[in-house]
C-alpha positions, 0 to 999 in steps of 0.5 A: 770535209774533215782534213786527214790529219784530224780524221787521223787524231780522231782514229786514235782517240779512243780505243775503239777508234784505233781498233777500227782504224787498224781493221780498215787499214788492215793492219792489225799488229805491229811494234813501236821499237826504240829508235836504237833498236830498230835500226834501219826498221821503218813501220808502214806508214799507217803505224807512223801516227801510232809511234809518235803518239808513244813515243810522245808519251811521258812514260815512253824514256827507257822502252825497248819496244812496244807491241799491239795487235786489234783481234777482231776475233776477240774484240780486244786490243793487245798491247804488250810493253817491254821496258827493259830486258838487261837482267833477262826477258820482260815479266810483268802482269796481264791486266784486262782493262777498257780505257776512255781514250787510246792515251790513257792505255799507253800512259797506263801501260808505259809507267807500269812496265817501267816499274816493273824493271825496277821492282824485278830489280830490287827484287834481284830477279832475273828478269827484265821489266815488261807489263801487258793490257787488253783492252775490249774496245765495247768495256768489260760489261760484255765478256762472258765465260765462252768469250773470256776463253777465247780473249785469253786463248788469242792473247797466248797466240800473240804472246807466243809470236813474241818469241819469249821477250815478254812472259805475262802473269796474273793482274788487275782483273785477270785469274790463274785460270785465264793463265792456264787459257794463255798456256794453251796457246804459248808457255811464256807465262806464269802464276798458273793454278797449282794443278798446273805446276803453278804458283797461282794468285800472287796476291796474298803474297803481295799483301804480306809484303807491304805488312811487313814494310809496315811493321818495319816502318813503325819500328824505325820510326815509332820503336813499336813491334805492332799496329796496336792503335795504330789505324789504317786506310786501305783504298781498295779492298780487292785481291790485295787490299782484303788481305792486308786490311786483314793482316793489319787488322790482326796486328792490332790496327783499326781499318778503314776501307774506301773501295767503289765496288760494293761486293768488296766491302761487303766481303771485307765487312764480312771478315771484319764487321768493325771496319769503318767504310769510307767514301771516295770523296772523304778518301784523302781527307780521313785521318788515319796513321798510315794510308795504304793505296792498293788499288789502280795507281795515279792517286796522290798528285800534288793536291792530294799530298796537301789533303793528306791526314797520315803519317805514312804512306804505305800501299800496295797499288803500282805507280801511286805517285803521279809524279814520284820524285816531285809527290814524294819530296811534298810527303817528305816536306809534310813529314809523312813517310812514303815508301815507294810501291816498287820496293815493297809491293814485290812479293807478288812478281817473287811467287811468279818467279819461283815457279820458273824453277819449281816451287818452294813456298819456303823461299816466299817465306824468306823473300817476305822477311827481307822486305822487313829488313830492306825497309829498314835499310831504306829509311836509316839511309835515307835518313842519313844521306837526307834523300827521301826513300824514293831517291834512295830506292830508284838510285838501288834499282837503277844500278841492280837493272844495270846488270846483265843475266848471268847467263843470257846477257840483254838477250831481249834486245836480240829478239826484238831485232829478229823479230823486226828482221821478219817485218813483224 
C-alpha cells in the first residue's frame, strides 16, 4: 500500500492531480502568505504540503502571498501571485496556460511576479508586482467560446474576493474581451476593449518599446540611427513578436522568425514575404546581429549562451534568463549585449496603467521615448561602473520598489492580513 506521504507528492504532481485533490479534500481556495505576514495564520493541515512546495520554490524570496482556488465550475486552477505591494496594489498580466506538472505552474508564476514589481518599478508606476495563471487541469484544447466565458466569469469572482490586492490585465493567451468577462464579476482589472473605456491589446506598445531600446543600443554602441544591415531574430512571432518583427524590418533589418505555431508565421510572412523561418532546433545556432526573445521565458540558459551567434540580445518575453545574473555575466563575457527584459519590455504594463485615470495615448508616445533615453543611460552606466546592464537595472528597481505610494503606503500587506483575519 502506497504511504501517505508519497500518496501526497503524487497529489501535487500535476495540475490535474492537486485539483482533484483540493476537490476530494473540499478545499478548494486558499493562501500561502509570507511567514511575516501571516502572523499567527495557520493554514488547515491539507494546505501544509501546498505551502512548503512554494515556498520551496526558487522564485518564492520576496512574496507577500500566494492564492488558488481549483473551480470545479470551470475546471480550471486560479492562481493569483503577489510579489510585492510597496508602490501600490499588485498588477501584472492574466495568462491562460496548462502546465505538465504543479512545479512548472509555481515556478512560472513566482518569477513572473517578481518581475513585475520590478518592471512597475523602473516603469516609476504606482503599482506594486503581481501576475496570475489559469490553469485548465484537462489543457486548453477543450475550451470553447460558452466555456471560455464562464473560465473568465469565475476568475473575476475570485479576483474580487481578493479585495483589490491584485489588479489582472491582458497576457500570454488571454484578450480585452476576456477582460471585459472578468469586469462583469470584479473592477480589478485593466486593458479592457476601448468600448469599455479601456486601453485594450498592450501589445504593440510592448513591441514598440523593445524597438527603441534596439535603436538606442545600436547608437551607443555602433553610432548608427537605423537597423540598415543589421539582421533580426525574433523567436516568437505573436501579438508581440509580429510587431516588432515589423517595426525592425521598417528600419531597415532582415528578419528571421522561429515560432512553433504555423499560423504565426504564415501571418508574419503575409506581411513581410521576405522573412527568412527558422527551426526551433537551428534557434541559437542562426547567425544574426540581435536575437529578440519574445515569446514564453527561460530560453537562454548557460548552454545557450555558448550557442549564441549575436552581438545583442534584445527581446520582448518575461524572464529570458534562467539564471539573470549568472547568463547575463556569460553574455557579458562573450561581448554580447544584453539588456534585461524588465526595463524595456515595459510598454505593455505603462498602456494598462494609463486607463486608471483615462486614457491619453499622448502620455504612451512619451513613455516610448524615454525607453530610448533610459537604455542609453543603462549601458553608458554600466559601461562606467564595469557591471553588466543587468546589475545596473535590478540595483534601479530594487531601490525605485522601495518607495512607498504616496498616498496609500504598503496598503497591499494590510489587505493580505484582513483577508487571513476572515480565514480566507
Amino acid at each position: 500500500m502506497d504511504s501517505p506521504t508519497l500518496l501526497s507528492e503524487l497529489a501535487f504532481s500535476t495540475p490535474e492531480t492537486f485539483f482533484a485533490y483540493c476537490q476530494e479534500n473540499a478545499n478548494t481556495t486558499g493562501v500561502v502568505p509570507h511567514p511575516s505576514i501571516g502572523g499567527a495564520y495557520a493554514p488547515p493541515a491539507r494546505l501544509n504540503a501546498l505551502e512548503a512546495r512554494v515556498r520551496s520554490n526558487s522564485g518564492y524570496a520576496g512574496h507577500e502571498a500566494v492564492f488558488f482556488q481549483a473551480n470545479a465550475l470551470s475546471g480550471c486552477l486560479f492562481f493569483v501571485f503577489v510579489h510585492n505591494t510597496v508602490r501600490g496594489m499588485a498588477q501584472g498580466g492574466t495568462r491562460l496556460m496548462a502546465y505538465d506538472t504543479l512545479d512548472d505552474l509555481l515556478y512560472d508564476g513566482l518569477r513572473l511576479s517578481r518581475a513585475m514589481t520590478e518592471k512597475n518599478a523602473v516603469a516609476e508606476l504606482w503599482w506594486g508586482g503581481g501576475k496570475a495563471i489559469i490553469c485548465p487541469v484537462d489543457g486548453l484544447a477543450n475550451i470553447d467560446a460558452e466555456r471560455r466565458k464562464c473560465i473568465f466569469e469565475q476568475y473575476g469572482a475570485f479576483v474580487a474576493s481578493l479585495n483589490g490586492v491584485y489588479v489582472a490585465a491582458e497576457d500570454m493567451n488571454t484578450t480585452p474581451e476576456d477582460m471585459l468577462t472578468i469586469l462583469s464579476a470584479d473592477r480589478f482589472v485593466t486593458c479592457l476593449p476601448p468600448r469599455a473605456g479601456g486601453s485594450s491589446n498592450p501589445s504593440p506598445w510592448t513591441a514598440k518599446g523593445v524597438f527603441k531600446a534596439m535603436l538606442a543600443t545600436v547608437r551607443h554602441v555602433e553610432g548608427r540611427d537605423s537597423l540598415a544591415g543589421m539582421s533580426v531574430l525574433v523567436q516568437g512571432v505573436g501579438n508581440v513578436g509580429h510587431t516588432l518583427a515589423r517595426l525592425a524590418a521598417g528600419a531597415g533589418a532582415s528578419i528571421l522568425a522561429a515560432d512553433p505555431n504555423p499560423r504565426a508565421i504564415e501571418a508574419l510572412q503575409n506581411a513581410l514575404p521576405e522573412v527568412t523561418v527558422v527551426s526551433g532546433d537551428q534557434l541559437f545556432d542562426t547567425p544574426c546581429d540581435i536575437f529578440a526573445p519574445s515569446a514564453r521565458g527561460g530560453v537562454i540558459d548557460r548552454v545557450a549562451v555558448e550557442k549564441l551567434r549575436c552581438r545583442y540580445v534584445i527581446g520582448a518575453a518575461n524572464n529570458q534568463l534562467v539564471d539573470d545574473a549568472e547568463q547575463s555575466r556569460q553574455l557579458q563575457a562573450r561581448n554580447i549585449v544584453y539588456l534585461p527584459d524588465f526595463f524595456i519590455n515595459r510598454m505593455g504594463i505603462i498602456n494598462c496603467a494609463n486607463e486608471q485615470y483615462g486614457y491619453l495615448e499622448a502620455d504612451l508616445n512619451t513613455a516610448v521615448e524615454k525607453i530610448y533615453a533610459d537604455v542609453q543611460w543603462l549601458l553608458k552606466t554600466a559601461g562606467a561602473k564595469h557591471q553588466t546592464p543587468y546589475q545596473v537595472a535590478i540595483e534601479q528597481a530594487k531601490k525605485l520598489a522601495a518607495i512607498p505610494h504616496p498616498i496609500w503606503g504598503h496598503r497591499g500587506v494590510r489587505i493580505i492580513q484582513d483577508l487571513l483575519q476572515r480565514k480566507f
